[in-house]
ZAMARGU-4260 file (C-alpha; in steps of 0.2 Angstrom, whole numbers, plus 5000, padded with zeros to 4 digits):
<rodrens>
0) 5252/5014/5194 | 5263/5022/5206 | 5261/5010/5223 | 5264/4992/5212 | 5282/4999/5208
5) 5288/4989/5225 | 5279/4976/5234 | 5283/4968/5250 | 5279/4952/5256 | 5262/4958/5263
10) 5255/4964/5244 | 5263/4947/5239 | 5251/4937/5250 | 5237/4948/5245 | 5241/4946/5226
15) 5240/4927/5230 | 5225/4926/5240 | 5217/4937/5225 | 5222/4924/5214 | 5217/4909/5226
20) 5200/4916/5227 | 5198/4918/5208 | 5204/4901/5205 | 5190/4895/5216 | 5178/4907/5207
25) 5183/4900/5190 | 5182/4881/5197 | 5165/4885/5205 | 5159/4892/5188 | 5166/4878/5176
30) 5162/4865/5190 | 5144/4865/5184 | 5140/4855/5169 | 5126/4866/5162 | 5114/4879/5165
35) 5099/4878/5176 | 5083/4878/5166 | 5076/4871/5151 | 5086/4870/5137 | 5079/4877/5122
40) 5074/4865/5106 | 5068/4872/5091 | 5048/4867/5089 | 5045/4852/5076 | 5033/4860/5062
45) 5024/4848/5053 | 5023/4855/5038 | 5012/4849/5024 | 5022/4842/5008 | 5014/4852/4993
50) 5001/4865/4992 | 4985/4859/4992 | 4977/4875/4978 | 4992/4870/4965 | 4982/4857/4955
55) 4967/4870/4952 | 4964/4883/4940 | 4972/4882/4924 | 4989/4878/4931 | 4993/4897/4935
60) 5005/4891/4948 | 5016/4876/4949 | 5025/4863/4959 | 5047/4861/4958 | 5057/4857/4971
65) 5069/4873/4970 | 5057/4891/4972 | 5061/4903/4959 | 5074/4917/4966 | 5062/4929/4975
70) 5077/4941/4982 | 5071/4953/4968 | 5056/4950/4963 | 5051/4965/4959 | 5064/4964/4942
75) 5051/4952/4936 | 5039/4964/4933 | 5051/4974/4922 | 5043/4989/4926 | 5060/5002/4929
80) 5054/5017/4938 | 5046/5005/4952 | 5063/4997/4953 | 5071/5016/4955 | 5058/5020/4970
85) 5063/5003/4980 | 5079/5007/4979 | 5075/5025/4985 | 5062/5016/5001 | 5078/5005/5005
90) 5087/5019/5010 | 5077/5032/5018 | 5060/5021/5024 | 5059/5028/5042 | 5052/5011/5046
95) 5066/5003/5042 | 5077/5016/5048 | 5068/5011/5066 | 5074/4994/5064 | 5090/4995/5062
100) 5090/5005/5079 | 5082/4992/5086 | 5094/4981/5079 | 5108/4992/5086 | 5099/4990/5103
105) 5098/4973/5103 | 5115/4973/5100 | 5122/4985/5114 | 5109/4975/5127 | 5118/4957/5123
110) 5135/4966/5127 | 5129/4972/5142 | 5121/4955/5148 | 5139/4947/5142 | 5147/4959/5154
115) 5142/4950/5168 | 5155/4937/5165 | 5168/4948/5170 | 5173/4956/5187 | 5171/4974/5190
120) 5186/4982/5193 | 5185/5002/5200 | 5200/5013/5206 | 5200/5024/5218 | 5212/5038/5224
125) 5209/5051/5239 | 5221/5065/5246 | 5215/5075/5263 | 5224/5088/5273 | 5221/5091/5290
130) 5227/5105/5302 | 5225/5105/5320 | 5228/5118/5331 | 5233/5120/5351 | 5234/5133/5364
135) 5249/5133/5376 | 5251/5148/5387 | 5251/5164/5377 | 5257/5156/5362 | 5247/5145/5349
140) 5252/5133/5338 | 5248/5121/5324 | 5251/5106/5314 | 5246/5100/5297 | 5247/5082/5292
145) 5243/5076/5275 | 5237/5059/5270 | 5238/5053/5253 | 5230/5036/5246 | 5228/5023/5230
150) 5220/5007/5226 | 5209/4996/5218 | 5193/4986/5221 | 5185/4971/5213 | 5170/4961/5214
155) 5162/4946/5206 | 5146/4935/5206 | 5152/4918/5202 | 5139/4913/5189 | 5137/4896/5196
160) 5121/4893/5192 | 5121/4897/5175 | 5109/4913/5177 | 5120/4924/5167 | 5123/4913/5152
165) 5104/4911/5151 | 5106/4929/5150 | 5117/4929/5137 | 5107/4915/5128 | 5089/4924/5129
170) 5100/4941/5122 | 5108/4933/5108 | 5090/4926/5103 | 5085/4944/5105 | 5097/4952/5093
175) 5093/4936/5082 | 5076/4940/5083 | 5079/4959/5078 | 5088/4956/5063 | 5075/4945/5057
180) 5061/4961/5061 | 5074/4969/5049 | 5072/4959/5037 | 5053/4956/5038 | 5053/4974/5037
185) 5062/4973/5020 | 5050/4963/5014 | 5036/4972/5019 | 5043/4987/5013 | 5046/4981/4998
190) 5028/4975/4994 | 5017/4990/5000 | 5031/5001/4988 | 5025/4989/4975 | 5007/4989/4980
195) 5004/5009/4980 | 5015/5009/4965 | 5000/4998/4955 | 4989/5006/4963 | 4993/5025/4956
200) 4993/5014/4943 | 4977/5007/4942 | 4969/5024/4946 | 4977/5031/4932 | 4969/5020/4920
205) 4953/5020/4928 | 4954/5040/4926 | 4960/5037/4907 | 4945/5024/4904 | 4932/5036/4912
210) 4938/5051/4902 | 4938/5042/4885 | 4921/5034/4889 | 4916/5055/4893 | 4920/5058/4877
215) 4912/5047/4870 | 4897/5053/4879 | 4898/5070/4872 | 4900/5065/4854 | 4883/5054/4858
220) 4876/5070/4868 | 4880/5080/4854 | 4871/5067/4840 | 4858/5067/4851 | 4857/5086/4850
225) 4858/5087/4833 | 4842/5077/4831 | 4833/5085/4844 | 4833/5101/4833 | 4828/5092/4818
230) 4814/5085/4826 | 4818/5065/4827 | 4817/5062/4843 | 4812/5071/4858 | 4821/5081/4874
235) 4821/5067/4883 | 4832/5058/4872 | 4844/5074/4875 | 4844/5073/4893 | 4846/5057/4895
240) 4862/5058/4886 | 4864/5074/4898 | 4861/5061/4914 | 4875/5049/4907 | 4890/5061/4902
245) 4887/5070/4920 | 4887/5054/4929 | 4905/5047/4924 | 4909/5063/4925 | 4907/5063/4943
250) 4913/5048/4943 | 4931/5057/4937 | 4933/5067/4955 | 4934/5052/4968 | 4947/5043/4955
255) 4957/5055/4955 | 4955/5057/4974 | 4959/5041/4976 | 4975/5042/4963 | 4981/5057/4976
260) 4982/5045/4990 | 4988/5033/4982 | 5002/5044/4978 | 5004/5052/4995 | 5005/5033/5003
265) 5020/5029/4990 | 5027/5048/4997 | 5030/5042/5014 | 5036/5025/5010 | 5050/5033/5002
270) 5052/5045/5016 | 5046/5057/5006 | 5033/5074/5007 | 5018/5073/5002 | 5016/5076/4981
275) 5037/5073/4981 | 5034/5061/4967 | 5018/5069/4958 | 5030/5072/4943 | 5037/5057/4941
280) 5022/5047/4941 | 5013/5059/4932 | 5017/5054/4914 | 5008/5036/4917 | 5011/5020/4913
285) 5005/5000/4912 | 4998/4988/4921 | 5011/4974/4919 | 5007/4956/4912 | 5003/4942/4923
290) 5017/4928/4921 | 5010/4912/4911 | 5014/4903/4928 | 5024/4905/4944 | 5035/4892/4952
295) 5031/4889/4969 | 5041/4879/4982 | 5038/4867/4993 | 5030/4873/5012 | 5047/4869/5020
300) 5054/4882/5010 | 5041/4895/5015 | 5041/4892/5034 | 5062/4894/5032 | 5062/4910/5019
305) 5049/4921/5029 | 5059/4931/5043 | 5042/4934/5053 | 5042/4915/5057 | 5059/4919/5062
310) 5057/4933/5072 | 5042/4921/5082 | 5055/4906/5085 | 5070/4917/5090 | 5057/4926/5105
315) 5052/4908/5109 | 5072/4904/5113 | 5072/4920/5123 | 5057/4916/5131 | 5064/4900/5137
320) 5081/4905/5141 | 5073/4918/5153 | 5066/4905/5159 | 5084/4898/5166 | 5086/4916/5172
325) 5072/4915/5181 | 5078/4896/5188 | 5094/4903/5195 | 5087/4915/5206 | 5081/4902/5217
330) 5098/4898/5220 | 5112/4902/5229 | 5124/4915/5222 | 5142/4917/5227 | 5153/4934/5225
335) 5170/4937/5227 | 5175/4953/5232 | 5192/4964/5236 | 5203/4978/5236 | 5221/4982/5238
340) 5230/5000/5240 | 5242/5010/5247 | 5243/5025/5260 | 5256/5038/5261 | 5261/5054/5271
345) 5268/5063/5256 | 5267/5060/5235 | 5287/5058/5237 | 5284/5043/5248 | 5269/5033/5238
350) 5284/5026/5231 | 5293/5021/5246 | 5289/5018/5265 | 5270/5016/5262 | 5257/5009/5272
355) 5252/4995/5260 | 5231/4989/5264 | 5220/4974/5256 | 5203/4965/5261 | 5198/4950/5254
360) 5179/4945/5256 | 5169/4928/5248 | 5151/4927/5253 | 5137/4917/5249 | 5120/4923/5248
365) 5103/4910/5247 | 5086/4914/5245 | 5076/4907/5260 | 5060/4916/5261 | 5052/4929/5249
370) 5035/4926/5252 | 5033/4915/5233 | 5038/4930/5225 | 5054/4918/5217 | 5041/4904/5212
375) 5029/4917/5206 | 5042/4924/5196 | 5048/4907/5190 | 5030/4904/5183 | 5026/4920/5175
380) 5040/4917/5164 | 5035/4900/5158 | 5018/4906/5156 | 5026/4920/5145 | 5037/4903/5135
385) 5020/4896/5133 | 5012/4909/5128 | 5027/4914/5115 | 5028/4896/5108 | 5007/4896/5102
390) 5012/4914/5095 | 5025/4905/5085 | 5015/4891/5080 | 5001/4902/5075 | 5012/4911/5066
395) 5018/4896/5056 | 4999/4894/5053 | 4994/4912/5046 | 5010/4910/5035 | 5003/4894/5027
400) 4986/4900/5024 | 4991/4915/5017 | 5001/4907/5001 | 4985/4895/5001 | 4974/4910/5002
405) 4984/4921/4990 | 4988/4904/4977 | 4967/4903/4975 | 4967/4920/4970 | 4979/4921/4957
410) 4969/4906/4949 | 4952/4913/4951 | 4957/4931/4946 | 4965/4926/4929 | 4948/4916/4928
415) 4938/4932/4928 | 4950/4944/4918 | 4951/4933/4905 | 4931/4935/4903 | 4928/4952/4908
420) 4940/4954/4894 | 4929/4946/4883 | 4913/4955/4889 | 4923/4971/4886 | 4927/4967/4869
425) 4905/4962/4866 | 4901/4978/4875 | 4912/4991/4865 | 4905/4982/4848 | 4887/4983/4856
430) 4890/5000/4860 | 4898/5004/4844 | 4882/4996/4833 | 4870/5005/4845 | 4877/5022/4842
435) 4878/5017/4821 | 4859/5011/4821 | 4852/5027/4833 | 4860/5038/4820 | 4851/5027/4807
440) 4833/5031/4816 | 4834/5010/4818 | 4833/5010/4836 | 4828/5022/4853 | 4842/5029/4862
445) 4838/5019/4878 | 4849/5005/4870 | 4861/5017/4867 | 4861/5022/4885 | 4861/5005/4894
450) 4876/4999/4880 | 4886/5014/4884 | 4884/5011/4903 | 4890/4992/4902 | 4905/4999/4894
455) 4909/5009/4905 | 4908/5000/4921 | 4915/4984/4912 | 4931/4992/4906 | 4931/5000/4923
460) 4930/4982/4932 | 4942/4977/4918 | 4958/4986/4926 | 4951/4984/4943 | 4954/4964/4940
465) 4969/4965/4932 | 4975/4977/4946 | 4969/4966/4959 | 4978/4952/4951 | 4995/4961/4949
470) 4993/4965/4971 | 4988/4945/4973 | 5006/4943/4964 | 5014/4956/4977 | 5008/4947/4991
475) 5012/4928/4981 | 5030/4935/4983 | 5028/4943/5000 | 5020/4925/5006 | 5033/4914/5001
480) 5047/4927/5010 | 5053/4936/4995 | 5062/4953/4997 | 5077/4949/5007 | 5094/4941/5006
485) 5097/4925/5016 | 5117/4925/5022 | 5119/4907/5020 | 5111/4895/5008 | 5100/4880/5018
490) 5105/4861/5018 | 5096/4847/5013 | 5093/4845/5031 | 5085/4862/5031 | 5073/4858/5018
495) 5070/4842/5026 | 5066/4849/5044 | 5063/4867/5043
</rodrens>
């Protein structure tokens, strides 16, 4: 800048009582040993040692030390066009896309509460012409004068108190707790993109199972037809068969219903239209195979891997950071403020024969009375710390009875599959022997009927099961935190105090 090209002894002593007050401003700032406030510890979880549903069941889901890799779980299932559509959500899930905004945010708010470390420095610079005019006689005259001026101005609040770097502290734990909605988001993604995927899945069976059991129907209707016009049996026998074909063929419209939206929830996950993926999906495909067993961790490496606990403990720092904040207004604050510039009758003589100016100004400002509003203040915010620490500690809670609730399941549906599987397999003998001895004249076509209807609606609860047991597998994995890449690998004191 122009007016620091020469100073004289009067910008010197400025320059030094600028400096003076900033080393006072730095002393007073690093004289205090810490914050006001409480300090924040991390909450001591006891969690239990092993799960208490492992030792149920036929052994569906077992204890080791070290949890099985669940960063790709979904590569388990070796089902290639559900790993293609993850892919696909993990890029364009508008959910997820509003996280990482919010993550951004988060990010930008901890630089601004970091910028109150600093001084604000501002510039200034100002020309004005004046012209004046007198009277004298019969003559009139004028004059112009012309002012020209440049400086700079500076102010600080001497975080003594340590009110700004609880602000810092309760921002960092902000973006901390944003990146870990991000990655709860992941995981969450992740699971319903596998969950609609079995789904369309699942309907798409249940459509193949009723359409097979309709033809069957008809090729029953039409024996039954057959025999009417010989005179066997009687109309009735004919529509009764009728009343059977129609009802699983009504059955056939809310399937494929259901398949549709199915289909249309797996759309928007992907960030998709609705019907975008109709093709894709269109050709079919299996159910996959339950694993023989699953190896679970411990607890302590549940409560770690989940980001949702994470995102609860990181607001519980916030929270009681805030707390400091709100500790620190009830005491004094102290702020350093000044400015230094030059005047000048012409732009040729801003760099010489100036009028040089400065102020310097430190000032201390304490709360005496605000009618409580201070203490009121200072209270809310720990009732919202307490608050924020039971929400933690519930979540902890939830996330523990959810792998419990989710463990009980896996064992229990494998229990029923493996006999609906069995009844399946009496019931389309049955059905087939019925259908053999009704042609035969042995028996009436009621037995027909009520075999041909337990086929149906076991084979239909069939794939319901073993649908409902492949989605207790998503949400195993999406219990136990699986779907998202840790940075770092925990210790052994991690494991040991989670």
């Amino acid at each position: 800048m122009l007016f620091v090209k020469e100073v004289d002894s009067r910008g010197q002593h400025a320059a030094a009582g600028v400096a003076n007050l900033a080393i006072l401003g730095w002393v007073a700032l690093f004289g205090v040993a810490c914050a006001v406030g409480p300090d924040y510890r991390k909450a001591e979880l006891n969690s239990p040692k092993h799960w208490s549903r492992l030792g149920e069941g036929d052994g569906a889901a077992t204890y080791v030390e070290e949890a099985e890799d669940l960063r790709q779980w979904w590569l388990k299932l070796d089902d290639a066009l559900l790993s293609t559509l993850i892919d696909e959500a993990l890029k364009a899930n508008l959910d997820l896309r509003k996280a990482q905004a919010r993550l951004r945010e988060a990010r930008a708010r901890r630089a601004v509460a970091a910028s109150a470390y600093f001084p604000n420095l501002s510039a200034s610079a100002s020309a004005n012409r004046r012209y004046s005019t007198k009277n004298s006689g019969n003559s009139t005259g004028g004059t112009v004068s012309n002012t020209l001026s440049a400086g700079f101005d500076a102010s600080w609040e001497v975080d003594v108190f340590g009110g700004v770097r609880r602000s810092v502290e309760a921002a960092d734990a902000d973006l901390e707790s944003s990146e870990a909605s991000l990655n709860d988001t992941q995981v969450s993604l992740v699971a319903e993109v596998a969950r609609n995927y079995f789904e369309v899945r699942s309907f798409q069976i249940r459509v193949d199972i009723a359409r097979s059991n309709l033809e069957s129907q008809t090729e029953t209707l039409q024996l039954t037809q057959f025999r009417a016009q010989a005179g066997l049996v009687s109309v009735q026998d004919v529509e009764q068969a009728k009343s059977i074909r129609e009802q699983t063929l009504a059955q056939l419209p809310s399937l494929e219903s259901n398949l549709a939206f199915a289909e249309h929830s797996l759309d928007i996950l992907l960030g998709q239209l609705p019907g975008s993926l109709h093709a894709r999906l269109a050709a079919g495909g299996q159910l996959p195979k339950m694993p023989s067993q699953m190896a679970v961790g411990i607890p302590a490496d549940t409560l770690r891997q989940r980001p949702d606990i994470r995102v609860a403990e990181r607001k519980l720092a916030a929270e009681t950071a805030r707390v400091g904040v709100a500790t620190a207004a009830l005491y004094p604050s102290l702020q350093l403020s000044g400015s230094i510039g030059i005047e000048a009758l012409t732009q040729a003589s801003m760099g010489n024969g100036f009028g040089f100016f400065y102020s310097l100004l430190g000032g201390i400002t304490a709360p005496i009375f605000y009618g409580g509003r201070l203490r009121a203040q200072l209270e809310a915010q720990d009732a919202i710390r307490e608050q924020t620490l039971f929400s933690y500690e519930q979540t902890v809670l939830s996330a523990l009875k959810e792998v419990e609730d989710v463990l009980v399941a896996i064992v229990r549906n494998r229990e029923r599959t493996e006999a609906l599987a069995r009844a399946v397999e009496a019931a389309q003998n049955a059905a087939l022997l019925a259908r053999q001895r009704y042609g035969a004249g042995v028996i009436d076509f009621q037995s027909v009927v009520d075999t041909e209807r337990s086929v149906l609606s076991l084979e239909d609860s069939l794939a319901t099961t073993r649908a409902d047991g492949i989605l207790a597998l998503i949400r195993l994995y999406k219990a136990l935190g699986g779907g998202w890449t840790p940075e770092t690998a925990p210790t052994q004191t991690e494991r040991d105090n989670p």
